[in-house]
N, C-alpha and C positions, 0 to 999 in steps of 0.2 A: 649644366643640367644633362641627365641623360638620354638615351635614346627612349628607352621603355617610361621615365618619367616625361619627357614631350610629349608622347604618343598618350600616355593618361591623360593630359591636360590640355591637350587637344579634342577629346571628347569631352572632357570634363574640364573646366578650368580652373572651377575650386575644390577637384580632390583634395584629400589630406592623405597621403601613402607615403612610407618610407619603402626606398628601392635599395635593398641589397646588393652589390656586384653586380648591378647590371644584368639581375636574375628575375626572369617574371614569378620562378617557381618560389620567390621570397618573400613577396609583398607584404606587406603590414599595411592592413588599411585602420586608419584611425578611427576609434568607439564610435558608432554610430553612421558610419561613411559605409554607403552600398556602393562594395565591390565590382568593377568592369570585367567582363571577361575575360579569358587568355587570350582566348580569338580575337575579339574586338580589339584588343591593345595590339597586339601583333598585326592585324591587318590593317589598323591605324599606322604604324610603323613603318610599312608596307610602302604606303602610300603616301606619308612623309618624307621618306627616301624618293622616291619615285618623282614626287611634286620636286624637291630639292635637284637631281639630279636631272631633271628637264629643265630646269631654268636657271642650269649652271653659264647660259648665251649673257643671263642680264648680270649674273656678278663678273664675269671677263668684263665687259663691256663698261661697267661701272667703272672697272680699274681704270681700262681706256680711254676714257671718256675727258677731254679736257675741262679742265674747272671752269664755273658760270662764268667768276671773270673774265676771260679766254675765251669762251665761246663768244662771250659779248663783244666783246674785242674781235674775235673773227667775225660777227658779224657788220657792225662797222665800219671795218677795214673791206670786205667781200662781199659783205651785203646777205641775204637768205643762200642764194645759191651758192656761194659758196660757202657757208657756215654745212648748209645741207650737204655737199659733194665731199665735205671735211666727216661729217659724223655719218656718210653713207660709207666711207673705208673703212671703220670699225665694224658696224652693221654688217655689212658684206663677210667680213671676218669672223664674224660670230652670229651667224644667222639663227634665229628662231629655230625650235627643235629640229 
């Protein structure tokens, strides 16, 4: 999907638009579908970027992250605190914005 059709359908979820090359000055909105504006889509985009790009902490961290088994396993074996002192290295690593 593209960027300017996310940003449609994040206002809208059931647009019906065809997106040209990734061109807002293209759109084809289907019979009967009222049109979003350039602005509104663009400034939706904006801020999908913006959302994405601040909470690039939780997909590192996702990678990072040892599988439930694993963790369960570390906690058994370590008990809370150290399962805890295991996923505060990552954390620490990748802190919130």
């Amino acid at each position: 999907m593209t960027d300017i059709l996310n940003s449609i359908l994040a206002i809208r979820s059931t647009a019906k638009v065809t997106v040209i090359d990734e061109n807002i000055n293209t759109l084809i909105w289907d019979d009967g579908e009222i049109p979003i504006s350039k602005e509104d889509i663009l400034a939706k985009q904006v801020q999908l970027k913006t959302e994405y790009t601040n909470n690039s902490y939780q997909r590192n961290r996702k990678q990072e992250y040892p599988s439930i088994a694993d963790q369960l396993d570390d906690l058994y074996h370590n008990g809370i605190d150290g399962w805890k002192a295991s996923i505060k290295i990552i954390k620490d690593k990748y802190p919130k914005g």
